[in-house]
C-alpha positions as CSV (number, residue, x, y, z in Angstrom):
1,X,-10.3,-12.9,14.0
2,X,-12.8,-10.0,12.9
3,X,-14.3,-10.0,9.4
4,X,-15.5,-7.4,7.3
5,X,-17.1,-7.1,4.1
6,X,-15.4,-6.6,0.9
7,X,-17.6,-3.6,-0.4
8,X,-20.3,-5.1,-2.8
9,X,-18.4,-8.1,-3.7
10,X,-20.7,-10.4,-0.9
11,X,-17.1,-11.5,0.2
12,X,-16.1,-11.3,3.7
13,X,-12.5,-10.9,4.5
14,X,-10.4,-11.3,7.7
15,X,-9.7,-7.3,9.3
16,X,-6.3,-8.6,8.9
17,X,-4.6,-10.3,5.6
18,X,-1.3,-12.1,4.7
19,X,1.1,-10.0,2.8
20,X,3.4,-12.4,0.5
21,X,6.9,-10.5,0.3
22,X,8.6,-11.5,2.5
23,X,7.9,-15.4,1.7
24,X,9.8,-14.5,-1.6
25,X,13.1,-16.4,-1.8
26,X,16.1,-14.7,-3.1
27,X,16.0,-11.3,-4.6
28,X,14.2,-9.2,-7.1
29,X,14.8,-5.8,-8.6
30,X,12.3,-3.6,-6.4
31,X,12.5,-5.5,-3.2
32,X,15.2,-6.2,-0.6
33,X,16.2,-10.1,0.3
34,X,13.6,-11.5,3.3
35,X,13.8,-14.5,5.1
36,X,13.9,-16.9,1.6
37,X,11.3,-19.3,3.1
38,X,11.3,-22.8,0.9
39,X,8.4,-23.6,-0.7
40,X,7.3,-26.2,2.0
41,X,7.6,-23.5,4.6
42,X,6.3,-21.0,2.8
43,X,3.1,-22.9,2.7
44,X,3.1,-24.3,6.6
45,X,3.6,-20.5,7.7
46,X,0.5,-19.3,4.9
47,X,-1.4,-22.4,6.7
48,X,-0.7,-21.6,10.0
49,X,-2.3,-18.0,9.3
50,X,-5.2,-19.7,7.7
51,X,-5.7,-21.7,10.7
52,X,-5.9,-18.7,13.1
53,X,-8.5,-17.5,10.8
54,X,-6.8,-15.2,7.9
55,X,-8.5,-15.7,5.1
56,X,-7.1,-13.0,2.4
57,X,-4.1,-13.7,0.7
58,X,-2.0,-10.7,-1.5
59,X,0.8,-11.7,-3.9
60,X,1.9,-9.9,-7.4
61,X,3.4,-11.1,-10.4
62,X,7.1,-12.5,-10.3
63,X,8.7,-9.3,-11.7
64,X,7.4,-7.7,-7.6
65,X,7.3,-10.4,-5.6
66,X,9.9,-13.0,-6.9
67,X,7.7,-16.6,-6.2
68,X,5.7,-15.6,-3.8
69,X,2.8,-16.2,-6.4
70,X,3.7,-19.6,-6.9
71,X,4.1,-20.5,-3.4
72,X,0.9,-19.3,-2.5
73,X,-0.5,-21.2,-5.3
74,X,0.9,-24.2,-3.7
75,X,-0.6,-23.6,-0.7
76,X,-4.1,-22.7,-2.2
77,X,-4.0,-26.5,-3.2
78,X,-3.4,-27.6,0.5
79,X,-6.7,-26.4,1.5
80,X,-10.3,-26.1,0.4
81,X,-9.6,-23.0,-2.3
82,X,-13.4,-21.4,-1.8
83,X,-12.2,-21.2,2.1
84,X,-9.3,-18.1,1.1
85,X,-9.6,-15.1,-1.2
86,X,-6.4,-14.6,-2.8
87,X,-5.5,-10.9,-4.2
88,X,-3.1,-10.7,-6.9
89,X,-1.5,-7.7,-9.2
90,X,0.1,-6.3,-11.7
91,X,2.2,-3.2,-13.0
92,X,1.1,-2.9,-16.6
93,X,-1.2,-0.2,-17.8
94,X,-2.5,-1.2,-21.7
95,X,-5.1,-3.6,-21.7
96,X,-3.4,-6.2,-23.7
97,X,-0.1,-6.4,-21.4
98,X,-2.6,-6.9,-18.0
99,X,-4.9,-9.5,-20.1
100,X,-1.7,-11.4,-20.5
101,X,-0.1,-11.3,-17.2
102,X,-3.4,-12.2,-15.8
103,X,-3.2,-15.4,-17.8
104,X,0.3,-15.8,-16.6
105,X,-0.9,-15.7,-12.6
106,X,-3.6,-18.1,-13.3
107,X,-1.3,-20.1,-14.5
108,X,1.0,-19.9,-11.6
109,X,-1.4,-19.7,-9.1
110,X,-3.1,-22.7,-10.3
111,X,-6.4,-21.3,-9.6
112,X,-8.0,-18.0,-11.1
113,X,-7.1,-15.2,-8.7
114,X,-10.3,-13.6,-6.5
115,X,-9.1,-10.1,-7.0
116,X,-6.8,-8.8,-9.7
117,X,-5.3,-5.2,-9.2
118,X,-3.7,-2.5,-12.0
119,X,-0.7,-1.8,-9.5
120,X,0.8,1.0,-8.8
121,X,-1.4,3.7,-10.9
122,X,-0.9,7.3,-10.9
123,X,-0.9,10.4,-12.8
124,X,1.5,9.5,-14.9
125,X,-0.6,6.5,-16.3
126,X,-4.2,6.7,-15.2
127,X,-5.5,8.1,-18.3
128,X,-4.3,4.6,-20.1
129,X,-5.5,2.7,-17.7
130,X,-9.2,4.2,-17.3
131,X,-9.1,4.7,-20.9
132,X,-10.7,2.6,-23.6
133,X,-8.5,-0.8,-24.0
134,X,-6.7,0.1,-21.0
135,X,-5.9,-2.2,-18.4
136,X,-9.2,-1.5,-16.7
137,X,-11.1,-2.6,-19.9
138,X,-9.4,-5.6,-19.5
139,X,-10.0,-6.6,-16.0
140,X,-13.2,-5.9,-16.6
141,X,-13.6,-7.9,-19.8
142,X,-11.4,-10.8,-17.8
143,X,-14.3,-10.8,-14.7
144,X,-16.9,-11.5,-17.7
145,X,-15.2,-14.2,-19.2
146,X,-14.9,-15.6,-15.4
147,X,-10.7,-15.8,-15.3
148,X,-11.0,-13.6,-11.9
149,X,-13.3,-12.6,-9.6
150,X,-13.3,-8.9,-8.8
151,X,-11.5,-6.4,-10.4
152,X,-9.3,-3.3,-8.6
153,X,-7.2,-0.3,-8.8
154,X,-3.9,-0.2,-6.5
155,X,-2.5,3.1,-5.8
156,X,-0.9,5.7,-3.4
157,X,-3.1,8.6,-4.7
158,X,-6.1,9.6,-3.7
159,X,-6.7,11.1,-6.9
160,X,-6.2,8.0,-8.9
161,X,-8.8,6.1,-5.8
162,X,-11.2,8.7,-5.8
163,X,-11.2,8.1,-9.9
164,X,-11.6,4.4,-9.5
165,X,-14.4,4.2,-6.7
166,X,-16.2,6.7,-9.1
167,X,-16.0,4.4,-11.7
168,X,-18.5,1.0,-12.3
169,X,-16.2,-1.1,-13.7
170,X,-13.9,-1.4,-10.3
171,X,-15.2,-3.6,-7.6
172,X,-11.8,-2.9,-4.6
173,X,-9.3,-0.7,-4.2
174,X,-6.2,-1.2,-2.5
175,X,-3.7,1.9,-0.8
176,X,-1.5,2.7,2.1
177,X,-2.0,4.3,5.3
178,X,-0.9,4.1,8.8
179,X,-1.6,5.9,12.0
180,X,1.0,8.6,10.8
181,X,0.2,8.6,7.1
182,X,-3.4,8.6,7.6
183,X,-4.3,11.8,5.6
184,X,-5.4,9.8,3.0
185,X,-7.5,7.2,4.9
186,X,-9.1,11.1,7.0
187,X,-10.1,11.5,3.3
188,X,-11.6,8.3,2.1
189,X,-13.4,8.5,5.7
190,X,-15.2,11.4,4.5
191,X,-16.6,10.5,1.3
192,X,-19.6,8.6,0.5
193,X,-18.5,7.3,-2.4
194,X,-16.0,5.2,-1.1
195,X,-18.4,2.9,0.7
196,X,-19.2,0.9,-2.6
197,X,-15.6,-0.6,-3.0
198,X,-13.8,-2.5,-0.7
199,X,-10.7,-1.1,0.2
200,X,-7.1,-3.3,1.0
201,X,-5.2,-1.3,3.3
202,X,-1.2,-1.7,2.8
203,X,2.0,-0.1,5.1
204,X,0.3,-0.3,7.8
205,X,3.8,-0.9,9.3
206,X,5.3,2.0,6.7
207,X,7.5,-1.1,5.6
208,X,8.5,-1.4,9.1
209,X,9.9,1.5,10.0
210,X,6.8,2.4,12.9
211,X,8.0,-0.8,14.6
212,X,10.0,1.0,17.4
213,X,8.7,4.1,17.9
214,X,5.7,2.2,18.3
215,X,4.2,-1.7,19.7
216,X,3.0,-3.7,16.6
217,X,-0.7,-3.5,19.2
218,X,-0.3,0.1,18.6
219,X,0.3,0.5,15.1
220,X,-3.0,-2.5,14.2
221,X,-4.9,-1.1,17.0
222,X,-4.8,2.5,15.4
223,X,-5.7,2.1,12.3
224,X,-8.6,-0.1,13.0
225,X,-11.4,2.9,13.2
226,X,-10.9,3.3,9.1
227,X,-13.1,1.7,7.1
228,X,-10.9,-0.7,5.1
229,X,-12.2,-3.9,4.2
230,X,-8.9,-5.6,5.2
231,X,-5.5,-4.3,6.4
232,X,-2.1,-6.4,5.2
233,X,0.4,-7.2,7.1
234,X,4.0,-8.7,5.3
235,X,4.3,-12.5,6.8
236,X,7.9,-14.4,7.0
237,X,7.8,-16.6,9.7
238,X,5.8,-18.7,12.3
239,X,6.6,-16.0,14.9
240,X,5.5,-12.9,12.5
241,X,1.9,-15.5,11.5
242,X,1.4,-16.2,15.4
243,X,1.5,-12.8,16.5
244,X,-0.7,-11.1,13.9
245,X,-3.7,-13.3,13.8
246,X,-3.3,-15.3,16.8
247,X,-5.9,-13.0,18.2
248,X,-8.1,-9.9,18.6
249,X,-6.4,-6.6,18.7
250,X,-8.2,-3.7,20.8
251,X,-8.8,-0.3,19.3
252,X,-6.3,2.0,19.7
253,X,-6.9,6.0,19.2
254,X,-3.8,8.2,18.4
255,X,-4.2,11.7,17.5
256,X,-1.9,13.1,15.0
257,X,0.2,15.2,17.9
258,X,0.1,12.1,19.7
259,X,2.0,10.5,16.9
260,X,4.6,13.4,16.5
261,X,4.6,13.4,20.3
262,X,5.9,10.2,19.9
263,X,8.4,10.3,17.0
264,X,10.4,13.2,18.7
265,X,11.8,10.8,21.3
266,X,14.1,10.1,17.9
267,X,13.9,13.3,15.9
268,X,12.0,16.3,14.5
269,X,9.7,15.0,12.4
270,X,7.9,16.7,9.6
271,X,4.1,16.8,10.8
272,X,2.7,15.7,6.8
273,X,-0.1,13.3,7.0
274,X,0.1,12.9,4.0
275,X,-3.4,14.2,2.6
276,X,-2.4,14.9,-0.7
277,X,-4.1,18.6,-0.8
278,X,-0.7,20.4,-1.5
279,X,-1.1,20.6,-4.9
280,X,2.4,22.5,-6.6
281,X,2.5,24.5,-9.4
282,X,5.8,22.9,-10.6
283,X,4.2,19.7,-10.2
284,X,6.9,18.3,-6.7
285,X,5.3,15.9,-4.7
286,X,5.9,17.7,-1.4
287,X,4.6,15.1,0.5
288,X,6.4,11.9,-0.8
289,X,9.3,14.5,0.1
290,X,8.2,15.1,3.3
291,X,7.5,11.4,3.8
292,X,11.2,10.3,2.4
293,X,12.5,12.7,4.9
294,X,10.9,11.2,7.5
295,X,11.9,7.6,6.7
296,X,15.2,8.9,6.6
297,X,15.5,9.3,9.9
298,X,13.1,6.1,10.9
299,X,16.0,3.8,9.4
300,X,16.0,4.6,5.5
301,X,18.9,6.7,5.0
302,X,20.4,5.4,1.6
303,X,17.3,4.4,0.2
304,X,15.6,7.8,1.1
305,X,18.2,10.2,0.0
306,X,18.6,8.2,-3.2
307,X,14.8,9.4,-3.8
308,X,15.3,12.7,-2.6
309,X,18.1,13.2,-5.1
310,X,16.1,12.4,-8.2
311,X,13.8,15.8,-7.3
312,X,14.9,17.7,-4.9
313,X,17.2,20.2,-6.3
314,X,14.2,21.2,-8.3
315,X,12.2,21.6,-5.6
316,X,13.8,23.6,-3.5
317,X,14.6,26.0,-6.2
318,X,11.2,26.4,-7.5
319,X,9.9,26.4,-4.0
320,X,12.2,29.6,-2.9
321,X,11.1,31.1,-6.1
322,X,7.4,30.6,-5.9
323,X,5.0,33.3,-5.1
324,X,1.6,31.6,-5.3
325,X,2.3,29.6,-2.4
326,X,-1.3,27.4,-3.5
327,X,0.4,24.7,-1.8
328,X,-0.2,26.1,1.7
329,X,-3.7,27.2,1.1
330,X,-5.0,23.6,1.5
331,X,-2.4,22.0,3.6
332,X,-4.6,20.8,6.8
333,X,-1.9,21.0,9.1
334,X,-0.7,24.2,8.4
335,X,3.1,23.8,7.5
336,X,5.0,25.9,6.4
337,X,5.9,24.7,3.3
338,X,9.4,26.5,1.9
339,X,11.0,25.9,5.5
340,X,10.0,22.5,5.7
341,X,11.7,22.1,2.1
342,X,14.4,23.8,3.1
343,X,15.1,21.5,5.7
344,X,15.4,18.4,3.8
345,X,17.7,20.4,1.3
346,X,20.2,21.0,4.2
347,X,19.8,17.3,5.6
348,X,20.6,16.3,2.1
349,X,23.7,18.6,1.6
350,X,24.8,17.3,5.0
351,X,24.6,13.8,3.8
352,X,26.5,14.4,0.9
353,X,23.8,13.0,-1.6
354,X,23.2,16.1,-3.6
């Protein structure tokens, strides 16, 4: 196992982490059943990946990730707790709601957590949680009083990451990427300002749906030349534990066409990356609609078109009506915007879902 250094924290992390979901048992709102591991093997599988040398742990509060926290609590008392760094997080955005789900994860971790991340931040609630008595005032007041270690900003924008490595008062970010969602990662890459924080990299797998088209080798292998402090990988069994930290995976190059290249042995695929530069002027998210229509046809039909749905009519009218076009002017791979937008509106008349 490779380790890396968690930006300025003086930690060092394994290149590769343990992802709790799918050692949740039973079900919870947001997530799909896994395999429901008891307790006891939840722990001998989290050992077994501490053994081949993974030493970062992510969980999230109950609401996400059922009892994953308290299982990996449990195993954080099987072992010598400065040995493991365990990341935790939350979905709450005013200072006082994230102060008291902290308290609530110390208490089911049994230890204070290492990392403690505002979850899922975007537009929509960035202001609050930047802002005075936000969330991030809190973390920040909750690393003072010594209740966790670091403090960091989980997100899928790189807006929202370029706003938190900017600011003192975060220590690590954590957002996705993979070798065909790696517009984001191209970004962070570039800018020096990133190299302060650490960064958690999540979906490396996109939730699984890359396993296929591509060799689990491929997909670690190819994301390894980003600077991420650590890359998670979801853990449910012995088998899944072995095979991601059992040993050293080689660097792997893909360019993007090589990735497309690839993909087309199943379909057409929309060549986003995912860069986040196609700013609308109706405010559509033309890339998570670009992404959705690619998971659709990787193995997420209901649970794509039931995202497309909640937008798209919008979009495809506003897109066919727009004469600015500023989306196009920064995209880096030069799609074609309204066509491309077009062609998920007839895949989701086809399907029936609109």
């Amino acid at each position: 196992m490779r380790y890396r250094e968690l930006g300025k924290t003086g930690l060092k992390v394994s290149e590769l982490g343990f992802g709790t979901i799918p050692i949740l048992s039973g079900h919870v709102p947001v997530l799909p059943e896994f395999f429901s591991p008891d307790t006891e093997t939840a722990v001998a599988i989290m050992k077994k990946a501490f053994d081949l040398g993974c030493n970062l742990y992510d969980t999230a509060i109950p609401e996400e990730y059922g009892d994953a926290e308290k299982k990996l609590g449990e195993f954080a008392k099987t072992i010598d707790r400065k040995r493991i760094v365990i990341s935790d997080k939350a979905r709450f955005y005013s200072g006082a709601e994230i102060y008291r789900e902290v308290l609530r994860s110390v208490e089911n971790l049994g230890t204070e957590p290492d990392i403690y991340f505002v979850h899922q931040v975007d537009e929509s609630n960035a202001d609050e949680v930047f802002g005075k008595n936000g969330a991030l005032d809190a973390l920040y007041d909750l690393k003072k009083e010594g209740k966790i270690g670091y403090t960091g900003i989980a997100s899928h924008y790189y807006n929202v990451l370029h706003r938190a490595a900017l600011d003192h008062r975060v220590d690590v970010l954590q957002g996705s990427g993979n070798i065909m969602e790696r517009g984001m990662l191209d970004r962070i890459r570039e800018e020096a300002i990133f190299e302060n924080k650490g960064f958690i990299l999540n979906k490396v797998f996109a939730a699984g749906l890359l396993i296929g088209p591509f060799s689990v080798p491929e997909l670690i292998g190819g994301i390894l030349e980003y600077p991420f402090s650590c890359a998670l990988l979801g853990i449910g069994t012995f088998e899944q534990a072995d095979m991601a930290f059992a040993g050293e995976y080689p660097f792997v190059h893909f360019s993007f066409e090589e990735v497309l290249e690839r993909l087309k042995h199943t379909f057409e695929p929309i060549g986003c990356d995912r860069c986040e530069k196609c700013v609308c002027p109706y405010g559509h998210e033309i890339h998570t609609t670009f992404r959705q229509y690619n998971y659709f046809h990787l193995g997420k039909e209901f649970w794509a078109a039931n995202k497309l749905k909640l937008d798209l009519g919008k979009t495809f009218e506003h897109c066919r009506s727009c004469t600015e076009q500023v989306c196009m002017k920064e995209c880096g791979r030069s799609i074609y915007i309204p066509e491309e937008i077009e062609r998920v509106y007839k895949l989701l008349e086809a399907y029936g879902n609109l």
